[in-house]
N, C-alpha and C positions, 0 to 999 in steps of 0.2 A: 582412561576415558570416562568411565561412571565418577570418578569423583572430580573430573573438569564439568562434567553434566551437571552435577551436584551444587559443585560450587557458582556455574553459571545459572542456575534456578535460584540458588539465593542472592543473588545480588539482583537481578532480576525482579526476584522478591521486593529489596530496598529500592530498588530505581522507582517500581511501580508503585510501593509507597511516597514518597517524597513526591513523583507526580501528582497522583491522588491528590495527596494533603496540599501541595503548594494550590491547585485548581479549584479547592476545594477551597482553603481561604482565600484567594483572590477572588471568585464569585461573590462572598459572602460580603467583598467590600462593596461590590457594585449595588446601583438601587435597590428597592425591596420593589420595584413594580414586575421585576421580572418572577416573581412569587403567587401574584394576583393575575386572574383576568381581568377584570370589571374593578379597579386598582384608582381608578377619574371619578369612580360613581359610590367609593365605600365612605366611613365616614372615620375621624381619628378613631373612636369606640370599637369599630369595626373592624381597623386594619390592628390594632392591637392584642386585639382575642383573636384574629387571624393568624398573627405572632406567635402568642401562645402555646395556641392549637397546631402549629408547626412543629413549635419549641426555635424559632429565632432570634428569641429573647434571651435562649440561655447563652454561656458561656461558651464560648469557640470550641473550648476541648471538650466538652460535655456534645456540643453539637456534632462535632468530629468524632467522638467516639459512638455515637447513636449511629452514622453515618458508616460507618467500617463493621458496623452489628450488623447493620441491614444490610451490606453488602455482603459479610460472608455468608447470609441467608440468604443469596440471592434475590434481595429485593435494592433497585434502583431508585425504587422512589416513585412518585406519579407526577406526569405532567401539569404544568400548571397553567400553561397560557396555547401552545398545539395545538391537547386534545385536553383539556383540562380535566383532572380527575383517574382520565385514563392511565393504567401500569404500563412505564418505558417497558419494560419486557414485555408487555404487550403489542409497542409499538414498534420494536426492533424486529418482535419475530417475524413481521413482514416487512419488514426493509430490507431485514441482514441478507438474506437468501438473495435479492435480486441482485445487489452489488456483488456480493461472491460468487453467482454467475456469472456476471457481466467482468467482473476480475478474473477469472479462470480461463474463460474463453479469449480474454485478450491475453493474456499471460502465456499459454498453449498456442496464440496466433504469433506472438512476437518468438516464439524460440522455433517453428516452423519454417519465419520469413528470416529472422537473425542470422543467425547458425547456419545456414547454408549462402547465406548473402556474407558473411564473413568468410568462408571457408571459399567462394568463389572469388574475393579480392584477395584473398593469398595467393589461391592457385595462378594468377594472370597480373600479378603484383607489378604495377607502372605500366600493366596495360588497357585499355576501353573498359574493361568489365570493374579495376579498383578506381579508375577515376570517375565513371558514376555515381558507383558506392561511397566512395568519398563524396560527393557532390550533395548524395542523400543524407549522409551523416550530416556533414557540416550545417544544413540548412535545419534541421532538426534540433541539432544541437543550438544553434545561434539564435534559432528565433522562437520567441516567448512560444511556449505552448497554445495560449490564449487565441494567438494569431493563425494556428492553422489548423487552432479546433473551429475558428468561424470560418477559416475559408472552405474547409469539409464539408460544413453544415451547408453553407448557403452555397458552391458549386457540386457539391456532390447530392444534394434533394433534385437541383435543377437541370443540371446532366442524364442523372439512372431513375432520377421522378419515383426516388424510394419517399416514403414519409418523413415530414420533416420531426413529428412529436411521436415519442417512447409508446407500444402499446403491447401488453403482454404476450395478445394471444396471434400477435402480426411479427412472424418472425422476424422481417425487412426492415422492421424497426431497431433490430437491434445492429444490423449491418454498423451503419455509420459512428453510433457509439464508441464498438469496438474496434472500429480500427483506429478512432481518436485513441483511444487509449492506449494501443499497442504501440504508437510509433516510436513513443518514446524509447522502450524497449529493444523495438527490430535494432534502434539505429547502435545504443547501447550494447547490444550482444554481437551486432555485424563489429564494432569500431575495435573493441575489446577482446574479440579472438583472433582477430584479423594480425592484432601487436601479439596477443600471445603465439598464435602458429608462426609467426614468423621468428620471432624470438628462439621458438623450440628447433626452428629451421637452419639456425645456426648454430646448434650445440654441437657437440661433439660427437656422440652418437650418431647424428644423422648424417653428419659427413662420413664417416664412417659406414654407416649403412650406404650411404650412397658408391662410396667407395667399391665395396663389397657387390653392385651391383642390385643392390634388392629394389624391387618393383618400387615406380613412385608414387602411385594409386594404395597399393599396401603400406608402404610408410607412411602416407599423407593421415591416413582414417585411424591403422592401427597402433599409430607411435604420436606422430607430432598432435593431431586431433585431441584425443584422448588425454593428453598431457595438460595441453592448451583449455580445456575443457575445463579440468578439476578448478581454476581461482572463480568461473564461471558461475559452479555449482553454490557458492558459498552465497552469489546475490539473486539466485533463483526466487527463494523465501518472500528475502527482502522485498525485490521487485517486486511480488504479488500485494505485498501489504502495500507498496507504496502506490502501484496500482488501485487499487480499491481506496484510499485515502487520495490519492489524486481523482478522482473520481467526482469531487465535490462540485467541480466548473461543469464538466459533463454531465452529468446530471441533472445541474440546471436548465443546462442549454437544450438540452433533447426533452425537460420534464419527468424524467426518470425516478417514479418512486423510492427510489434508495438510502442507502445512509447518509449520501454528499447530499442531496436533496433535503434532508431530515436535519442535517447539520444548518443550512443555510436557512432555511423556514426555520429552526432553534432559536438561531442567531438575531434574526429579524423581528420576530415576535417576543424576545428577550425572556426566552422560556430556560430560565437557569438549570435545573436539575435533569432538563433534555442534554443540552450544551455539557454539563458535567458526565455523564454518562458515556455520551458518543467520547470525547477527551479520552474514559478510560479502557474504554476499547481498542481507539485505536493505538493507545500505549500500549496496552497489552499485547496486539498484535504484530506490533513494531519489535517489540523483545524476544516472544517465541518466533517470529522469522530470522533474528538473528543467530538465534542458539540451532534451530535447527538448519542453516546456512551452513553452521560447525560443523554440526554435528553428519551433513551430508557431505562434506569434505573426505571427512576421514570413511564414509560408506565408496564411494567413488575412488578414492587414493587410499587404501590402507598404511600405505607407509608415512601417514600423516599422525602424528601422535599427540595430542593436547596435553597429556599427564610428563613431557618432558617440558625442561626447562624455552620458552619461547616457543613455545606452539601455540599459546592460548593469544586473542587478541589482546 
């Protein structure tokens, strides 16, 4: 197990390098206005000592290797068109936090409504209560996110007359956010335990336990559940990061000071070294939820073992 850890930190390692770098020079092709504010009003003299004073002038691998200095010093560089001037780690430290709230609590709300909305379409399988849940799934699944993050917004402000725009310290503002964001999940965790308890439902053991007469309430939770659970736990991680990176629509839509928020004003105002930064976050946090996905595998099913041959993904 420590040396599948091992070796999945270093390639991990590599991934997150060659992101970096690729991002890194693909920016560097785009215009140089995404570097200046006031970029209409400078003058050729101007924008050239501006160059300079960057170092844009130099050579890609010289600029790349300053770039990967400053970052294992933990510095990302300063905004240039945002908040111009101002340190991106200054600007994350207030973003990061709201999104990782707002990711957590929907993440903690979809495995509350999931998980027992899948284990309810097993237990009553081809009856009222799975063709619902089926009914919920498919509509979730089939239709664009986009579509029924605006039908929340605009029936669910005018139904419960919650607010329609993000506000810290009004907790009701956070209602609609999160459950935009969970759904995707509930339907995800209901569809997907629903095939594995039934799967487990027909192994051999359980016919056997059935046989044997054991309670079906006791089998249901402490055998087929349980089992069904562990490939669950491996997208737990993941979910969260993709939560918080799906995040970006939502954010908009509600005004949500966060990182999607942060990403999309980057984007618009062509603030390069903002856009490069958010990029390697949320690479980075795409790769530690997959390794820790593993690495919860084998904490929930010990008889999972990565260090044998075809454990590892």
């Amino acid at each position: 197990m420590t040396s599948y850890v091992i070796k999945r930190v270093l390639r991990s390692f590599i991934t997150l390098f060659l992101v970096c770098t690729i991002v890194f020079c693909l920016l560097r092709l785009m215009p140089i206005e995404g570097y200046f504010k006031n970029y209409d009003k400078m003058t050729e003299a101007q924008i050239e000592r501006q160059l300079d004073i960057k170092g844009l002038n130099d050579p890609l691998p010289t600029q790349l290797s300053r770039f990967y200095n400053d970052l294992i010093h933990g510095d990302l560089g300063n905004s240039s068109r945002y908040r111009p001037g101002v340190p991106i780690t200054t600007i994350l430290a207030e973003k990061v936090p709201i999104s990782m709230f707002l990711g957590t609590i929907a993440l903690i709300l979809s495995l509350l409504l999931g998980l027992p909305l899948g284990r309810l379409m097993t237990r009553y399988k081809g009856r009222l209560p799975d063709h619902l849940g089926t009914v919920f799934i498919v509509v979730i699944q089939a239709v664009p996110a986009v579509v029924y993050y605006l039908f929340i917004q605009m029936y669910g402000t005018s139904l419960s007359g919650l607010p329609l725009l993000f506000s810290r310290g009004n907790w009701a503002t956070y209602i609609l956010p999160v459950i935009s964001l969970a759904l995707g999940n509930i339907a995800y965790y209901a569809m997907w335990l629903r095939r594995y308890m039934i799967d487990e439902s027909n192994k051999d053991y359980v016919k056997l336990a059935v046989a044997k007469g054991v309670n079906s309430k006791k089998l249901m939770s402490k055998h087929i559940f349980r089992n069904a659970f562990v490939p669950l736990v491996q997208y737990i991680p993941t979910s969260f990061v993709l939560t918080v990176v799906g995040s970006i629509y939502v954010e908009s839509l509600y005004s949500i000071p966060g990182m999607g928020g942060l990403l999309v004003k980057a984007i618009q105002t062509q603030d390069n070294t903002v856009v490069q930064a958010l990029v390697l976050i949320y690479s980075f946090l795409s790769i530690i939820g997959l390794i820790i996905g593993d690495i919860a595998m084998t904490i929930v099913d010990p008889r999972i073992s990565f260090g044998k041959k075809g454990g590892a993904r």
